[in-house]
N, CA, C and O of each residue as an XYZ file, in Angstrom:
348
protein
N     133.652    214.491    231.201
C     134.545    214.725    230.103
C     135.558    213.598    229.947
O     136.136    213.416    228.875
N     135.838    212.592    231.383
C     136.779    212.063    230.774
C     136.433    210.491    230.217
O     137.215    209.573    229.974
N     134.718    210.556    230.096
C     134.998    209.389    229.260
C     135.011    209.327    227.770
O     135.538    208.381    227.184
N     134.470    210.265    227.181
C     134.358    210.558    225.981
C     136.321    210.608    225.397
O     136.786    209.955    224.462
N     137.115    211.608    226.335
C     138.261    211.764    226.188
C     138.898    210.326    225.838
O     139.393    209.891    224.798
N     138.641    209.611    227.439
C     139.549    208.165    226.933
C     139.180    207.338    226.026
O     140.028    206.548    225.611
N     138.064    207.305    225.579
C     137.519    206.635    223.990
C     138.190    207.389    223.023
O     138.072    206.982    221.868
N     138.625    208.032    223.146
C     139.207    209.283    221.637
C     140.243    208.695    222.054
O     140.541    207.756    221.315
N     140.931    208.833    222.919
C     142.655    208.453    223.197
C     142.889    207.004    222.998
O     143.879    206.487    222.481
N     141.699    206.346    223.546
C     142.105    204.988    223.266
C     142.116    204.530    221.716
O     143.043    203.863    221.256
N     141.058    204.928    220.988
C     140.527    205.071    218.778
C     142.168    204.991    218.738
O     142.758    203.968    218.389
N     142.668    205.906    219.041
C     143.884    206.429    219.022
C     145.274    205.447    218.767
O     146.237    205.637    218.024
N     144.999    204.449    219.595
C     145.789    203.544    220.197
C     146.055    202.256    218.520
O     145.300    202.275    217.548
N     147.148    201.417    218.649
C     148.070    200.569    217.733
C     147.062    199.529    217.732
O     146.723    199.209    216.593
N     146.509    198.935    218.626
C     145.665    197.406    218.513
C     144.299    197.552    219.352
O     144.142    198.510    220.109
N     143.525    196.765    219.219
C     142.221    196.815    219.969
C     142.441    196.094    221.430
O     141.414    195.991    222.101
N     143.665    195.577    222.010
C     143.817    195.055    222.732
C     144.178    196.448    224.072
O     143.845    196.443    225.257
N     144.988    197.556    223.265
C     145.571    198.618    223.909
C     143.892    199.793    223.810
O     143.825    200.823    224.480
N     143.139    199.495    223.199
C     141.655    200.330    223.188
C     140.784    199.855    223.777
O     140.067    200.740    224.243
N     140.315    198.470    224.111
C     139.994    197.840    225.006
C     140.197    198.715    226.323
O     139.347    199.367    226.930
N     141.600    198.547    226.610
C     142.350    198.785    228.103
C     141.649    200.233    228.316
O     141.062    200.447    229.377
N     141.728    201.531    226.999
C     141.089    202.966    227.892
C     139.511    203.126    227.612
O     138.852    204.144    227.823
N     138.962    201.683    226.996
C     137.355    201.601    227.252
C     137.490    201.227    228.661
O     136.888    202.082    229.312
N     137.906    200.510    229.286
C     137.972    200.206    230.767
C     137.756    201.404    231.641
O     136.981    201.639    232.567
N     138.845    202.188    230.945
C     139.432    203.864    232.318
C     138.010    204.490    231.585
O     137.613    205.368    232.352
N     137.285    204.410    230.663
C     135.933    205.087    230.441
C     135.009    204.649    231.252
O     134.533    205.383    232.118
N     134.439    202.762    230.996
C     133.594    202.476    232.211
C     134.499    202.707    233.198
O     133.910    203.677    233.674
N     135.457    202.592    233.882
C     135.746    203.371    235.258
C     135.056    205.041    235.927
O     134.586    205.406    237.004
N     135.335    205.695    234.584
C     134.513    207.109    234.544
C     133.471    207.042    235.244
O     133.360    207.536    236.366
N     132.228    206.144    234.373
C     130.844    205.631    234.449
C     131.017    206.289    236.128
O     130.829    207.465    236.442
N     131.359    205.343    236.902
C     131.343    204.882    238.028
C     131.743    206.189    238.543
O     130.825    206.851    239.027
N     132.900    206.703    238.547
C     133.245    208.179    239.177
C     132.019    209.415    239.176
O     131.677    210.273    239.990
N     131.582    209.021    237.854
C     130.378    210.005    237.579
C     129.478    209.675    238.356
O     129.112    210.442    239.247
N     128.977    208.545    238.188
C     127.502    208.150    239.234
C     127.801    209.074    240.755
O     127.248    210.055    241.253
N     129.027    208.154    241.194
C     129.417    208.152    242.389
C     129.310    210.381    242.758
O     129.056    210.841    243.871
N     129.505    211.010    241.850
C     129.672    212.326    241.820
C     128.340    212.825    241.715
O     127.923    213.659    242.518
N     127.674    212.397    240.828
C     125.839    212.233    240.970
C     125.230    212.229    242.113
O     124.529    213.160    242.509
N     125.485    211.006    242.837
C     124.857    210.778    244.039
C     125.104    212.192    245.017
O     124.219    212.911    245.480
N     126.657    212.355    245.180
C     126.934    213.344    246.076
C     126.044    214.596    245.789
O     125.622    215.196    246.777
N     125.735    215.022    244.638
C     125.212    216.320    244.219
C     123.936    216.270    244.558
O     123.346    217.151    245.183
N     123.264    214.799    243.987
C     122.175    214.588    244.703
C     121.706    214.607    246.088
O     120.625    214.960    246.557
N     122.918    214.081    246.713
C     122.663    214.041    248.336
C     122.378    215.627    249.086
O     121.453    216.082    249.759
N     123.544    216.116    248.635
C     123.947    217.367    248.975
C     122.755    218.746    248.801
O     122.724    219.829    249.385
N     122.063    218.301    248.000
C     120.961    219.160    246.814
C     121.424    219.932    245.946
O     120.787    220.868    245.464
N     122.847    219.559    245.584
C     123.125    220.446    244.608
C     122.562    220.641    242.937
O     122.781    221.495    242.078
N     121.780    219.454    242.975
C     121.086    219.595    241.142
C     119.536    218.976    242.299
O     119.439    218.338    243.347
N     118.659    219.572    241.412
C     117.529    218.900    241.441
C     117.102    217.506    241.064
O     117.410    217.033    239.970
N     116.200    216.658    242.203
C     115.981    215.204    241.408
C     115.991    215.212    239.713
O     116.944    215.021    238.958
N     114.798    215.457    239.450
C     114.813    215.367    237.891
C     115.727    214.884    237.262
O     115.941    213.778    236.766
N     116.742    216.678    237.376
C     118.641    216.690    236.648
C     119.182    214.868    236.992
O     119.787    214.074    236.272
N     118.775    214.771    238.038
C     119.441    213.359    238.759
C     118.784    212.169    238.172
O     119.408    211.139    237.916
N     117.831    212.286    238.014
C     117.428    211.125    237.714
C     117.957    210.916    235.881
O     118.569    209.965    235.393
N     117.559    211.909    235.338
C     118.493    212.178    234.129
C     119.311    211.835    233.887
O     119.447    210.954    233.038
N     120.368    212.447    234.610
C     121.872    212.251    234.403
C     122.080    210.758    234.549
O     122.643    210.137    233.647
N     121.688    210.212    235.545
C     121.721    208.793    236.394
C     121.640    207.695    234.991
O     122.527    207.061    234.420
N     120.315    207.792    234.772
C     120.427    207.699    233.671
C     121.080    207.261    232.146
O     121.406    206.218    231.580
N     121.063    208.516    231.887
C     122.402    208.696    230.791
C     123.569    207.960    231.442
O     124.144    207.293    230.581
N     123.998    207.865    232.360
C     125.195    207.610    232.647
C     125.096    205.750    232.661
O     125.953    205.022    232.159
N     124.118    205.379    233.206
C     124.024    204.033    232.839
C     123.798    203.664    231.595
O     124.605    202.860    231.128
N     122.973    204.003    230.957
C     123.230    204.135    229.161
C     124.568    203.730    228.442
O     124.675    202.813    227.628
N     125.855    204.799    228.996
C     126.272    204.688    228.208
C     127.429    203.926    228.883
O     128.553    203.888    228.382
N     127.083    203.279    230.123
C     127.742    202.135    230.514
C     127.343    200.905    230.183
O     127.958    199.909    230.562
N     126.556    200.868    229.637
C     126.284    199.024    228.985
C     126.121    199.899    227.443
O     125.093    199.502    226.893
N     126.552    200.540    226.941
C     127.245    200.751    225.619
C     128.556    200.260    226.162
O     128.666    199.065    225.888
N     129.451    200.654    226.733
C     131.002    200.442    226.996
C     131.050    199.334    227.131
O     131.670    198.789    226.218
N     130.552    198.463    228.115
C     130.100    196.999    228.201
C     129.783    196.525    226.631
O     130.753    196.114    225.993
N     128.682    196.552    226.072
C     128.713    196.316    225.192
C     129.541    196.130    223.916
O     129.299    195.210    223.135
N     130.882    197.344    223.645
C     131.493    197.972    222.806
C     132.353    196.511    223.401
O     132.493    195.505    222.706
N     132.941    196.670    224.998
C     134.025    195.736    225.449
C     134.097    194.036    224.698
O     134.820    193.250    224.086
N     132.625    194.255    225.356
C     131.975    192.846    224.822
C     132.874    192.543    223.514
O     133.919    191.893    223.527
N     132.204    193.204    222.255
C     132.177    192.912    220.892
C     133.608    192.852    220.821
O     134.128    191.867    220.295
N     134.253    193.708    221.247
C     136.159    193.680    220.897
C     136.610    192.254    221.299
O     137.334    191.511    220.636
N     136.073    192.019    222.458
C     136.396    190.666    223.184
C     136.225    189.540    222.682
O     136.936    188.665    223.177
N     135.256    189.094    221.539
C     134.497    188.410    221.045
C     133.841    188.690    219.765
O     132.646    188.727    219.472
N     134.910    188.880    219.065
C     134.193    189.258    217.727
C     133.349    188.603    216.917
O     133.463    187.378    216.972
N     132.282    189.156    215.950
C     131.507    188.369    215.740
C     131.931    187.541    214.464
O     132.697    187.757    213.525
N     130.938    186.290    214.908
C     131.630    185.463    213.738
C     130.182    185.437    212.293
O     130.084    184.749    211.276
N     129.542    186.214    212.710
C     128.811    186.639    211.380
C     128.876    187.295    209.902
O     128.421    187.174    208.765
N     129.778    188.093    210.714
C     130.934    188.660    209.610
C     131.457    188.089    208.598
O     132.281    187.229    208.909
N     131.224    188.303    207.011
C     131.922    187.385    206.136
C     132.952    188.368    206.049
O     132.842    189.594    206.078
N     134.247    187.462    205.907
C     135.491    187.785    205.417
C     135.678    188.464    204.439
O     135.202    187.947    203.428
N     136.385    189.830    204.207
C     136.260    190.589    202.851
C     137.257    189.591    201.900
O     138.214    188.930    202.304
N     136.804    189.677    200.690
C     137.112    188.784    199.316
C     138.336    190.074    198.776
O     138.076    191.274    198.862
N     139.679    189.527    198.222
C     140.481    190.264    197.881
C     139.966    190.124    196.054
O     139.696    189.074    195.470
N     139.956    191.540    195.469
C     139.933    190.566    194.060
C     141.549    190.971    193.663
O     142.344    191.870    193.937
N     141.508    189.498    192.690
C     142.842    189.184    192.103
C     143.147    190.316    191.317
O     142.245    191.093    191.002
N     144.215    190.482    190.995
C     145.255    191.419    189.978
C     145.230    190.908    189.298
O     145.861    191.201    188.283
């Protein structure tokens, strides 16, 4: 839950410099989650499958965050500039 959360909180945020910063505490998530994965896995508390699943998903949507970081970091220069029309 809390990476989805800190992407909403970060949208949230004055500049992309301050949304950037709670895409970070999201891929941080990534990592808490895996790391919480494994244990459940170890433990037998979910079945492989669930695990391999989840595992998964969870890397997914860590090179999205990566990715997302990326693009903020480095915007693209493909982009044409929007045209104001005159008054």
């Amino acid at each position: 839950m809390s990476i989805p959360a800190n992407i909403a909180e970060g949208r949230r945020q004055k500049s992309e410099k301050e949304f950037s910063r709670f895409l970070g505490y999201a891929l941080n998530s990534t990592s808490e989650l895996e790391y919480h994965l494994i244990v459940a896995h170890d433990t037998k508390a979910i079945p492989e499958t669930d695990f391999v699943s989840l595992i998964t998903q969870t890397i997914t949507v860590r090179k999205m965050l990566y990715g997302l970081l990326k693009r903020l970091s480095f915007p693209s220069t493909d982009s044409k500039p929007q045209r104001t029309v005159p008054h």
